[in-house]
N, C-alpha and C positions, 0 to 999 in steps of 0.2 A: 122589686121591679124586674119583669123579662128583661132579658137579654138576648140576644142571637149574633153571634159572631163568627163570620166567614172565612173561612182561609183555602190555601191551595191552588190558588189564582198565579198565572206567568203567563212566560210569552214561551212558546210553541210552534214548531214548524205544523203544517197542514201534516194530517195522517197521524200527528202526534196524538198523545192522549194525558189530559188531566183529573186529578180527583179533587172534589171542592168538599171541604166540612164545613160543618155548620153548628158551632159548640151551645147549649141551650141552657140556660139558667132562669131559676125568677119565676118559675112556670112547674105545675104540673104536666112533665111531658107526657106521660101516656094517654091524656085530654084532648093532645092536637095533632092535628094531620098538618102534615108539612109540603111546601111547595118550593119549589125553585123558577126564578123568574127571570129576566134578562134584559138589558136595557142599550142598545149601540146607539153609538153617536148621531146624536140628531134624530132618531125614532124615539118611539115608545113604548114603555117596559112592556115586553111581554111573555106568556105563558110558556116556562118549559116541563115542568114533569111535575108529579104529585101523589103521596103517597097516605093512605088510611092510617086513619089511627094505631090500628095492630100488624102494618106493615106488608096485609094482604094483596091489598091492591096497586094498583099503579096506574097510571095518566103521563101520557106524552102530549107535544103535540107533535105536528104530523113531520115537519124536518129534524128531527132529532129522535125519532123510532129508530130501534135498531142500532144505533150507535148510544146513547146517552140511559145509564141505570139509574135509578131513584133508589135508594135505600136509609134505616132508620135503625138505631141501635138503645130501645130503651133502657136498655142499664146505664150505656155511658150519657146517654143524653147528649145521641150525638144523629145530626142523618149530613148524607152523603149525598153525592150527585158525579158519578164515575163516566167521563167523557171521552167516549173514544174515537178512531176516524176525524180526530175534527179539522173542519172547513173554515177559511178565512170567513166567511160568512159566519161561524159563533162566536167573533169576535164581539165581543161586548162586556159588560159588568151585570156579575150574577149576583140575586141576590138570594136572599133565604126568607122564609115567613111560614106564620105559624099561625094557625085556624082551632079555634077551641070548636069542639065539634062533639056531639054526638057517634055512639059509636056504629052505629049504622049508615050514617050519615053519606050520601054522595059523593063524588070525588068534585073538588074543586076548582077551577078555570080562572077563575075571576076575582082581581087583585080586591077588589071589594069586601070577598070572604075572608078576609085575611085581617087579624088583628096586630100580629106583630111582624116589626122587618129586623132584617140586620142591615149592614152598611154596604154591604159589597164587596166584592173582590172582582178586578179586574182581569180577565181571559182576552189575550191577544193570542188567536194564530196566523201565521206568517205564511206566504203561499211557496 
């Protein structure tokens, strides 16, 4: 049975910066591209970054360019999401998910494409 479990999640002055992991079990990881998504209070979860199967590629969206890296480590079976600059505004619960995918495959947006989650870890920053 996948697994995906999050960690690296606290509380943070604004400008500060976090690293969230996202440990992968249960799964052929070299199969899946991986996404990071994000859900605040009283909105709905949505899209922050995304990265190919062989780690080539990348997907933001548009207010976390530039400050926020995607990265993936198929050995350890592990991917990343390295936050920096961040804004009372990324306050929210991040979570992790995994897309069996083709290795050509598009880059993914849409929590639909996504077959497994993890739980989350909550990201507070403080202004």
């Amino acid at each position: 049975q996948a697994q995906l479990v999050e960690s690296g999640g606290g509380l943070v002055q604004a400008g500060g910066s976090l690293r969230l992991s996202c440990a992968v079990s249960g799964l052929t990881f070299s199969y899946y591209a991986f996404g990071w998504f994000r859900q605040a209070p009283g909105k709905e979860r949505e899209f922050v970054a995304t990265i190919t199967r062989n780690g080539r590629t990348t997907d933001y969206t548009d207010s976390v360019k530039g400050r926020f890296t995607i990265s993936r480590d198929n050995d350890k079976r592990m991917t990343y999401l390295q936050m920096n600059s961040l804004e009372p505004e990324d306050t929210a619960r991040y979570f992790c998910a995994a897309k069996r995918t083709i290795l050509t495959a598009p880059l993914a947006r849409r929590q639909g494409e996504y077959d497994q989650w993890g739980q989350g870890t909550q990201v507070t920053v403080s202004a």
